[in-house]
N, C-alpha and C positions, 0 to 999 in steps of 0.2 A: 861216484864217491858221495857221503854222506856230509851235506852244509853242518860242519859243527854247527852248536847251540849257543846263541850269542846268552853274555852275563845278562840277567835282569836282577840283581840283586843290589840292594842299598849297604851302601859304603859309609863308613865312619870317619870323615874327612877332619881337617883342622884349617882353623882361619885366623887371622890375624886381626881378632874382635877383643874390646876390652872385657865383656864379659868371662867368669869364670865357669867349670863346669856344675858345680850347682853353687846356685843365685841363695843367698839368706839374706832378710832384708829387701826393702825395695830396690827395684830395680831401678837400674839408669834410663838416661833415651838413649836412641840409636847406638846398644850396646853389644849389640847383636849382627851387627854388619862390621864391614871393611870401612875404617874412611878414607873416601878417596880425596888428593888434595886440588883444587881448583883456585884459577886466579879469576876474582871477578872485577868487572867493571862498570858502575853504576853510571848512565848518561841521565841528566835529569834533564836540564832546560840550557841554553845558552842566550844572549843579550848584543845589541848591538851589531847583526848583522846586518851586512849593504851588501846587496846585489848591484850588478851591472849597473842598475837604470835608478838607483838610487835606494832607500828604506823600501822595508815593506814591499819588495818586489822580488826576493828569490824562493825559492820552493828549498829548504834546507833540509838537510839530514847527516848525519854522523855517521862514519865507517871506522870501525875498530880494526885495526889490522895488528896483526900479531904473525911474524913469518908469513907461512901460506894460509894462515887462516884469517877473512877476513866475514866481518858481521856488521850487518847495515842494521838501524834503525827507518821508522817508516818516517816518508819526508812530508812536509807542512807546506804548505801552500801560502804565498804572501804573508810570511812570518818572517818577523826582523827578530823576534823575542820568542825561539818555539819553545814548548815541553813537551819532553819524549817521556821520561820516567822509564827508561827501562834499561835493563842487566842482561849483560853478560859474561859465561861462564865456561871459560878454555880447563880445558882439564892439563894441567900440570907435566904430566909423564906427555901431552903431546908439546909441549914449549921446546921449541928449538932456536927461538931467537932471547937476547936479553933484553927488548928493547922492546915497547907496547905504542903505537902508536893510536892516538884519535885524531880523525879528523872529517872538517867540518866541508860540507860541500852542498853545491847548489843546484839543484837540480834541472833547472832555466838555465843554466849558464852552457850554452854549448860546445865553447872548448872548452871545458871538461875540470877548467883551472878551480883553486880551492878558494874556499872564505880563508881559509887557516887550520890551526893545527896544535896538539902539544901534545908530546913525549913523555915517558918515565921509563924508568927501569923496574924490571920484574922484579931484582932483588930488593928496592926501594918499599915494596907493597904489604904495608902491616899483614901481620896477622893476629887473625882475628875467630875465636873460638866459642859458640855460644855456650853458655847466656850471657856472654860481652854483651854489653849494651851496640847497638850499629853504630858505623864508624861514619862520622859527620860531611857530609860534600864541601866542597872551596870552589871557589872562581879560579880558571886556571885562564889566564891571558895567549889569546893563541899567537901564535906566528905566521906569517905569510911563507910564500914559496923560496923568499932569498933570506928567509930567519929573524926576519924583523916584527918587532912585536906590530898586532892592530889592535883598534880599539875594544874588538870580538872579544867575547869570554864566553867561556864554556863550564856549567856546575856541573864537577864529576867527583867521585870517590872510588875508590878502586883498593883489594886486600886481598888476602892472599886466606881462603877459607876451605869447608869439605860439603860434600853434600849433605850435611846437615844444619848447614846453612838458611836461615827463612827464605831467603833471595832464591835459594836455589831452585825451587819447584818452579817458579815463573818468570825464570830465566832462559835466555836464549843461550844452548851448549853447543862447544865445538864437538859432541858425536854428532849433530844433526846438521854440518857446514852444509850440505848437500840440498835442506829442505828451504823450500820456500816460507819466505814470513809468513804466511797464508795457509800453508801445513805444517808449522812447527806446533801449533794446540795439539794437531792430532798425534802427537808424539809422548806429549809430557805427560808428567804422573796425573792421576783422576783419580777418585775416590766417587764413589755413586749409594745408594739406596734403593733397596724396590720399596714401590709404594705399598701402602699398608692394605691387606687385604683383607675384608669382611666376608663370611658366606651369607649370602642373601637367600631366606628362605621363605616362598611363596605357597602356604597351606591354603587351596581352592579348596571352598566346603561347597557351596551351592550358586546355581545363579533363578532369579524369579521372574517373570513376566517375560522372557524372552520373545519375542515378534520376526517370527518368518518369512522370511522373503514367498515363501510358496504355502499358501498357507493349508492346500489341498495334501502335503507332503504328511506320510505316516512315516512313524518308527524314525526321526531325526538321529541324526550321528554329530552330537555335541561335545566338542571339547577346547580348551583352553589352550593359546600362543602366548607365551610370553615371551618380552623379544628384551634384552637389556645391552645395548649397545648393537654389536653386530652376530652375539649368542642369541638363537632362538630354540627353545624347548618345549615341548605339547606336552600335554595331560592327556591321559588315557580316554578314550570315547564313555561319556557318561553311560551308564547301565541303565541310566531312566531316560525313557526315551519318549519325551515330551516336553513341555518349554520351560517345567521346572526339572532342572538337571542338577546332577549331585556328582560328587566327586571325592571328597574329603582324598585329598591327593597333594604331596608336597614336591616343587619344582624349586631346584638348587640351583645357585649361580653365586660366580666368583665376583665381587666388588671392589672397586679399589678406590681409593680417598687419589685427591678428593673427587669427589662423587658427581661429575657431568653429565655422566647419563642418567636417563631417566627410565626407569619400568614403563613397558606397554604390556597391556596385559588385553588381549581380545578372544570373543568368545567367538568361537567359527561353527559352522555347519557344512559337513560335508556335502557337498552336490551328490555324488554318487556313491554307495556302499563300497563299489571296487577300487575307487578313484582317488586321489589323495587332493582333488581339488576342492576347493571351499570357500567360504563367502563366510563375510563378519556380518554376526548378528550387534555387535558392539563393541566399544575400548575403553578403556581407562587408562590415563596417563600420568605416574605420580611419578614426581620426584624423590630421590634416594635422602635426599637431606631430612626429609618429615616421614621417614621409616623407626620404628622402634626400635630400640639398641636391646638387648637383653645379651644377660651375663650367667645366665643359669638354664635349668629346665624347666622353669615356669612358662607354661605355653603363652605365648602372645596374642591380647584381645581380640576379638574377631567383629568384625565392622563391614557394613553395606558400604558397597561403593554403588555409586550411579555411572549408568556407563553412558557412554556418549553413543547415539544411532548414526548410522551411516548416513549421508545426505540423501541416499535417494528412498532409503525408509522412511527421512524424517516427511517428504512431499506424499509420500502412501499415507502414511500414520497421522493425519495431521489429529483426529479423533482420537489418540492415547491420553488419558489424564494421566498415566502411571509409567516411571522410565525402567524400564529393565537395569535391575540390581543386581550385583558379585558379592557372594559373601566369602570373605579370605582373611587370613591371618598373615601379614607383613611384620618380618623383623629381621635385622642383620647380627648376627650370630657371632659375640664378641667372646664367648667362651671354647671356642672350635682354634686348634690351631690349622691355618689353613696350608696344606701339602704344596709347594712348588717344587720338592726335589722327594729323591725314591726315600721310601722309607729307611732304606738299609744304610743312605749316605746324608740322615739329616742334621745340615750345623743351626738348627734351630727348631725348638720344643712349644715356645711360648707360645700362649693363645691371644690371639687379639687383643682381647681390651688389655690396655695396663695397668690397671686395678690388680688383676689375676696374674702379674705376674712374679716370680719366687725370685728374692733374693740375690746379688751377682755372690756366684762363689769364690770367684778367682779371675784371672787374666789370661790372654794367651798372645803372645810376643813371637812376631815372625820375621825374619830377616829373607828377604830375597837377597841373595850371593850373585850368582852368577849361574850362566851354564857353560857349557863344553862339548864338542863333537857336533854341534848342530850340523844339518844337513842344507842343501842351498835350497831353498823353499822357493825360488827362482829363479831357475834355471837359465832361463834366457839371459837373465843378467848377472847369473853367476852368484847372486848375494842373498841374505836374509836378513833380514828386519824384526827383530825379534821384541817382546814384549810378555808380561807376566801378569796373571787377572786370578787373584782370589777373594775368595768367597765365604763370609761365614756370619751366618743370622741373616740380617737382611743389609748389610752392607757388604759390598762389593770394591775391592782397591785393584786399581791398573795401574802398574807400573812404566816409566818411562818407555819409551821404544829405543833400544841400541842401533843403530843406521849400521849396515853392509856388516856384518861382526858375526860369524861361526862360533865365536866363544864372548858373548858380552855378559857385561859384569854391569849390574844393577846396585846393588849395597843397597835397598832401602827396607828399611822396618816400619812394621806394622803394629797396632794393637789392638785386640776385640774385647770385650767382658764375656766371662763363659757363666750359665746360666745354669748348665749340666753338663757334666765331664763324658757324658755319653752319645756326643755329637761328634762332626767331621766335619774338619777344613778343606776346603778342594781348591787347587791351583791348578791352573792350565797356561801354556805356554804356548803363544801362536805370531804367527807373522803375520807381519802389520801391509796391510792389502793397498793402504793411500798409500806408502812410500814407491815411488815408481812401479814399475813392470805390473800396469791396475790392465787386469782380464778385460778383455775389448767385449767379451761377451756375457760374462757378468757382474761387470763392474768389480769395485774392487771388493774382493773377497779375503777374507781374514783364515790364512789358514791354522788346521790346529798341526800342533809338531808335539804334545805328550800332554798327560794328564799325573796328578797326585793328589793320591786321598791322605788323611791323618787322621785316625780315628785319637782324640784326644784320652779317653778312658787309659788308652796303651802309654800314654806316658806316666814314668817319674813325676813326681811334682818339685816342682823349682830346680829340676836338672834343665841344662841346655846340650840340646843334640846338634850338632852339626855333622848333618848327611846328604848322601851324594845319589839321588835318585834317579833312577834310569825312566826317561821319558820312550814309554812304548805304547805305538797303535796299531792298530789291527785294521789290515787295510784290506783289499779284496784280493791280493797278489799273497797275503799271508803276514804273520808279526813282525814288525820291524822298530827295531832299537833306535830313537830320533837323536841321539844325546843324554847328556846328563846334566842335573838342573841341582847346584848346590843349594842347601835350606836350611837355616838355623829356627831350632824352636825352643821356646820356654814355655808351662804351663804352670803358673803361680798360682796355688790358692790360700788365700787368706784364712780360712780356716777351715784344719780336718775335720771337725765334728760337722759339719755343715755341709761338707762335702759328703761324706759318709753318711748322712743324712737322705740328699738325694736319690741314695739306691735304693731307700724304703718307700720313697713317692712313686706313685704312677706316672709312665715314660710320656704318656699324652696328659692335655687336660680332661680335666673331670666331664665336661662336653660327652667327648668321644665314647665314655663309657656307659652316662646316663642316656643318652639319644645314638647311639651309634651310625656310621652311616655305611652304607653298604658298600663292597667292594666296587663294585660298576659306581656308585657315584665318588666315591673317591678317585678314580681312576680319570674318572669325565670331567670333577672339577679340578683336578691337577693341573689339565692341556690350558683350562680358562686362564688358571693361575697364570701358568706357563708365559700366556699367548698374553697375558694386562703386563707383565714385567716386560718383556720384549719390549712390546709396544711403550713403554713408558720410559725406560733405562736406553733404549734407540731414537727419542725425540731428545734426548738430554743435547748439549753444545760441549762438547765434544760426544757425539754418540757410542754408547757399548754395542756393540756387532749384535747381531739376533743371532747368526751362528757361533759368535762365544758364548753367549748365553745358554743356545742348546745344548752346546758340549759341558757347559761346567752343571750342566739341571739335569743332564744326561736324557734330555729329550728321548723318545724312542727307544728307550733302555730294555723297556715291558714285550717289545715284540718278538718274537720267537725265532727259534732257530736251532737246526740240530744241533752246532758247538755247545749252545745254552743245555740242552736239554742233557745230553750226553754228561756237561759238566757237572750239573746236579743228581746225575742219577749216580757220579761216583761220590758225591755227598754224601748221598742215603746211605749207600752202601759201604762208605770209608764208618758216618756212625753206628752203621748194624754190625760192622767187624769185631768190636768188642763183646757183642754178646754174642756172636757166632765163636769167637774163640773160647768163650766160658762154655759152652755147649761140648764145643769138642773137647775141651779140657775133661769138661761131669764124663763123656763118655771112656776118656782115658780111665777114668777113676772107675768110671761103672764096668770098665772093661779087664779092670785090675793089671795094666801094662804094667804099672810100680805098685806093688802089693800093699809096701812101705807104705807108699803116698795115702794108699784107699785106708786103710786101715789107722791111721793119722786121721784121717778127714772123717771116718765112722764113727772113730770115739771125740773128736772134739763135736761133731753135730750132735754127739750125746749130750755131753758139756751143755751144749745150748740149751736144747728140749728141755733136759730138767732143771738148770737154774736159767728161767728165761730171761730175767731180769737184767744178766749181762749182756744180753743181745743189742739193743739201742748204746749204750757208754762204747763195749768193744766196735761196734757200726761206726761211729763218729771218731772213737782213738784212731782207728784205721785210718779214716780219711785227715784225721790231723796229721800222723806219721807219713801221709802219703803226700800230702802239700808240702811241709818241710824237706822231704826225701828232693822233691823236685827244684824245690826253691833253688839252688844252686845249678839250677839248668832252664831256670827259666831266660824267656826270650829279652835279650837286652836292647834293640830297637824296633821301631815300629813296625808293623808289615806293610808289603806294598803286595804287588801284582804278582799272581804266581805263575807259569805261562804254563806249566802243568799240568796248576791244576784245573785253567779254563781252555782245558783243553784244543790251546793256539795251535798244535804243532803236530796234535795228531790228525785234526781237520784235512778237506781238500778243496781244490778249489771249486769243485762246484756248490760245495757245503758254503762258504766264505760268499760267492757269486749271489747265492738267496740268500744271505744272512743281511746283503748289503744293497738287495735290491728293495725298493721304497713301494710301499702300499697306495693306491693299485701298481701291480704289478707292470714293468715296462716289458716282462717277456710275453713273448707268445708262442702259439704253436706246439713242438713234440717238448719243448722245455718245460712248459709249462705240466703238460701231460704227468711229464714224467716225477716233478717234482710231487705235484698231488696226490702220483701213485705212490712215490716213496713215503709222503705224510702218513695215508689211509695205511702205508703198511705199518708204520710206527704207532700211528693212534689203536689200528688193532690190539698192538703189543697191550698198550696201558690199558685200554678196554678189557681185554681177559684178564689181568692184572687184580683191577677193580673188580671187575666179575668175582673171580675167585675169593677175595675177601669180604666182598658183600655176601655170599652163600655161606662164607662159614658163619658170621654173625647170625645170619637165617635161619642155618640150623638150631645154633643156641637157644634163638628163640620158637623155637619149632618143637623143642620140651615139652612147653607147655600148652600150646596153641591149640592143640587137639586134631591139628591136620591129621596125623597118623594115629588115628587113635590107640592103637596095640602098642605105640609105641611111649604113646605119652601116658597110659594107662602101666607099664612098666617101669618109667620113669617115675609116678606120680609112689607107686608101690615102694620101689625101692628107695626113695628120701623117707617115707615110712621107715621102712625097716632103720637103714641109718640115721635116724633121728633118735629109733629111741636105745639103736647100741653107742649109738656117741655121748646117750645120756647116761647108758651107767656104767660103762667104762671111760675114765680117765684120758683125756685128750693127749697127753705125752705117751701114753701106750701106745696109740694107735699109730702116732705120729713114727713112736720108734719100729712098729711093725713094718710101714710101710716104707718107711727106710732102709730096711733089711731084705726086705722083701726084691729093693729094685737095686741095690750095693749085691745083692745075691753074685756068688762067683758064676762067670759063664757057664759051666759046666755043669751046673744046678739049674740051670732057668733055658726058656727055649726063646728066641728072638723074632715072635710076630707080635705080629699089632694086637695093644691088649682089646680087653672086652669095651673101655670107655671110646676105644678109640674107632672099633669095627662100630659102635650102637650109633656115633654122631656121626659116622659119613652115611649113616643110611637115613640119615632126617631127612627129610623133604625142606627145597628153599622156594623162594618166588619165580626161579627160573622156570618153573613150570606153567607160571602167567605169559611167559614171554614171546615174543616172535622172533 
């Protein structure tokens, strides 16, 4: 029996947010979520505690207790007078008692008894709404265990508020009762940054006097290491092969502020032609801080460095007056915007320096809601840990973590500036690997549970969508639906002409088109990019995961695989269907199935031919009348993930098993074999493919080339002849002849290939060069 096909489709959901469905006007804050209501309770300092043995002897701390839920502050050590300064915050819907207790206790004291204590009622607890000013703390006199006041006071304020609350972000919450003071950071809301990224680029023109370790050595093989942090990249083997070597050769590298590495730049010499081992002839070690910044394509001055000799050159050489010099161009490239994510999913355009950057044109406002249907990311414990990380420009927000919850509800809102309406938001939704059940074998690991893109162009502006997205991965067992992740969005822009503006600028900066860089290095300094954000976003306190980071940068996106390939070949082929259907249609026409039709379509191409001049106005009316005609059908929310059309479900599992296995390969053996054969048979495909379309172009140019001479002597004759009938008969004639000629009724005309068509497959191509 056949596994129905589970929904992947996005839902048009409703929430009970103050915003309405389009936004005039500025917007509110957290207008765009749920509020949820919490009671909080602010502990700041208390006064006057006595321990056992007198002042200044107990170890205090405060215990919030509220029903079954209870929340400690961290305890002080020989503090009669301690300050805690800190909140917490019960979520409401969980209150099952009336009655909120504080109380003060000693941590030295081993029966267990209290400093004191004091009570309120839940219903007693202002509320309090921002931008209320905050509600002031009092000295609350405690009570002992038999209700009698002591001398003890405790400063508390406590109100009844929602998570938009200031308090609230760094506050201890009753979702997380389960977590340790110690791991509740790793829970709460973050917001992060990647560091700013320069491309550093290193133009090696020459190096002079260079000193041989062997100085009997012919024909040296010299070329350049440059190492900047733990990236090292070489320069091609100089073509002069002697100790003044040249190179005029540019070596890339990703840089990130601020800038503690340094460039090493050394000149080696290969020991052996076949060998990759080699010896420094010298180095040079500059810091990135006194690199030249440039904003344009004005090439960057070029300047001797002196290189430093290796120690055991310097005891050979003690006779050199003269130090072996590099001559290079150093500059960090503030006009490049530098790639950390695929081209096809970038939420950011800008180029480096901020000089060159364009205008904000609008906002974009995002509410994380909640999800539903999650699955137990934890099996052994039965529970998931869920939490929400998006991403857009070079800011990065992580939302709280819900503790043990299949369906947690986050309510928090977001806002970026959008720079160009032709970028994308990416959200990813993953379990939080510190909350318990941490992998014995690789630590704790952050899984992912779904992914969501928003391409921004697809929306309305100042509509707000609330939609209901199906979080789906594709895992090696095949696509599997993880849940559903509710998401309110707004895309406001301040002004249409400005916006509309943008689609007339270039998608990249001006950089990219005046210096371009090649696909192989864009692809090379992406991983750098990649690998300096990891590294820097993962030292932060609280750390963002390296594998959230790969998933929302889509790490490994570029490598291959027959689902990929197969999906894009029904690309090609879904865009070639419309002129394949125009094709077959001419042929209806040329074949007179509707007489009606052809003879309709004969005399209006007359129409054209001789009043040409409606051709262009009628071209454009059309496509005006064709947008309108659609308009009423166009698409009313964003798209997400098609499982169709990436070919999830026609896949199998050996296709999914290589898609998912990591380079080098962990298979071996007949697997391996077999996989290769199936590549060499697929690459065959595309190879005849190419073959055949490089041959026809071949021929074309084979006209005139003189290969065949009879033939291009024929050729060369007959533009004679047609040159000078097309000069003195009238081009609408001919035009109409040949019209007529090929609209001819079948029964008139005989169906082989005509004379143009038998002359060009008889050209000669390059294939006759080939092996």
């Amino acid at each position: 029996m056949t596994k129905p096909k589970e929904d992947f489709s996005i839902k048009e959901t409703s929430a009970n947010i103050s915003a309405t469905k389009f936004t005039i006007g500025p917007a509110t804050a957290y207008d765009l979520v749920e509020h949820m209501n919490y009671l909080f309770v602010n502990i700041l300092q208390a006064r006057n505690l006595i321990g056992l043995a007198g002042p200044n002897t107990c170890d205090p701390y405060v215990e919030v207790k509220l029903g079954n839920y209870k929340a400690t502050t961290r305890f002080l050590q020989k503090k009669s007078n301690p300050e805690w300064y800190q909140v917490f915050a019960f979520k409401k819907e969980h209150i099952q008692t009336a009655e909120v207790e504080v109380i003060v206790k000693d941590r030295a004291n081993i029966t267990n008894e209290i400093i004191g204590k004091v009570s309120f009622l839940v219903s007693d607890a202002p509320l309090r709404a921002p931008p209320d000013s905050c509600l002031a703390p009092q000295w609350y006199r405690l009570e002992d265990k038999n209700k009698k006041k002591v001398i003890a006071e405790v400063m508390m304020s406590f109100w009844m508020g929602t998570q938009v609350d200031e308090a609230f972000s760094g506050a201890w919450q009753s979702d997380s009762t389960i977590i340790s003071n110690d791991g509740v950071a790793l829970t709460r809301s973050q917001q992060y940054y990647s560091p700013r990224l320069w491309y550093l680029r290193v133009n090696v023109i020459q190096a002079q006097d260079l000193v041989l370790r062997d100085k009997n050595m012919k024909d040296p093989e010299i070329f350049v290491k440059a190492t900047l942090g733990t990236v090292v990249v070489r320069s091609k083997v100089s073509p002069k092969k002697n100790v003044n070597p040249t190179w005029n050769e540019d070596i890339m590298f990703v840089a990130a502020e601020p800038f503690d590495d340094s460039l090493v730049l050394s000149v080696e010499n290969k020991l052996h032609p076949k060998k990759e081992e080699s010896v420094s002839l010298g180095r040079y070690v500059m810091a990135l801080s006194n690199v030249q910044k440039r904003m344009n394509n004005a090439p960057a001055s070029s300047k001797w460095y002196n290189l430093d000799m290796p120690e055991e050159l310097k005891t050979e050489q003690k006779q050199v007056k003269f130090a072996s010099k590099l001559n290079m161009r150093i500059s960090l490239d503030g006009g490049y915007h530098v790639l950390d994510e695929c081209t096809q999913y970038s939420s950011d355009l800008r180029p480096t320096a901020k000089p060159l950057w364009r205008p904000v044109i609008g906002v974009l406002h995002l509410g994380i809601l909640k999800a539903t249907g999650l699955p137990e990311m934890k099996p052994m414990e039965n529970r998931t840990d869920a939490y929400c990380v998006a991403k857009y420009g070079s800011r990065w927000v992580q939302t709280r973590t819900i503790v043990n919850s299949l369906a947690p509800q986050w309510n928090e809102q977001y806002t970026w500036d959008v720079y160009d309406p032709c970028t994308v938001i990416s959200i990813g939704v993953f379990d939080n690997g510190h909350v318990q059940g941490v992998d014995t074998v690789r630590g704790p690991w952050h899984q992912r549970i779904g992914k969501v893109r928003i391409r921004l162009s697809t929306l309305e502006m100042n509509r707000v969508y609330i939609l209901s997205y199906p979080l789906v991965i594709l895992q090696p067992s095949g696509l599997k639906k993880m849940g559903e992740v509710q998401l309110a969005v707004r895309f406001s822009c301040s002004s249409l002409i400005n916006t509309i503006n943008t689609y007339s600028q270039p998608l990249l900066p001006k950089m990219h088109y005046l210096s371009p860089l090649s696909v192989y290095q864009l692809d090379t300094l992406r991983q750098q990019a990649v690998y300096l954000i990891s590294l820097n976003l993962s030292n932060s306190q609280p750390p963002l995961r390296k594998e959230v980071i790969g998933y929302i940068l889509d790490v490994g996106s570029q490598t291959w695989s027959i689902r990929k390939s197969k999906a894009n070949y029904d690309r090609v082929t879904t865009l070639l269907t419309g002129f394949l259907a125009m094709i077959n249609w001419f042929k209806k026409i040329r074949n007179w199935t509707n007489p009606a039709t052809t003879i309709f379509i004969y005399i209006l191409f007359l129409l054209v031919v001789f009043f040409p001049q409606v051709i262009l106005p009628a071209m454009f009316l059309f496509l005006f009348l064709t947008g309108l005609w659609r308009y009423r059908k166009r698409p009313r929310l964003p798209p997400h993930v098609d499982a169709n059309l990436s070919h999830a479900y026609t896949t199998n599992e050996d296709e999914l098993d290589e898609e998912f296995d990591p380079i080098p390969s962990r298979k071996t053996g007949e697997v391996l074999k077999w996989r290769y054969d199936r590549l060499r048979i697929i690459a065959a495909r595309m190879q005849t493919v190419l073959g055949d379309l490089a041959t026809q172009g071949e021929r074309l140019q084979s006209l005139l080339s003189w290969r065949d001479p009879r033939a291009t002597a024929i050729f060369v004759c007959f533009s004679l002849i047609v040159c000078l009938v097309t000069y003195k008969i009238p081009f609408h004639y001919i035009i109409v002849l040949t019209s007529t000629h090929v609209l001819m009724h079948p029964r008139l005309r005989v169906d082989f290939p005509s004379v143009p068509q038998n002359f060009l497959r008889r050209m000669s191509a390059k294939t006759d060069g080939m092996f």
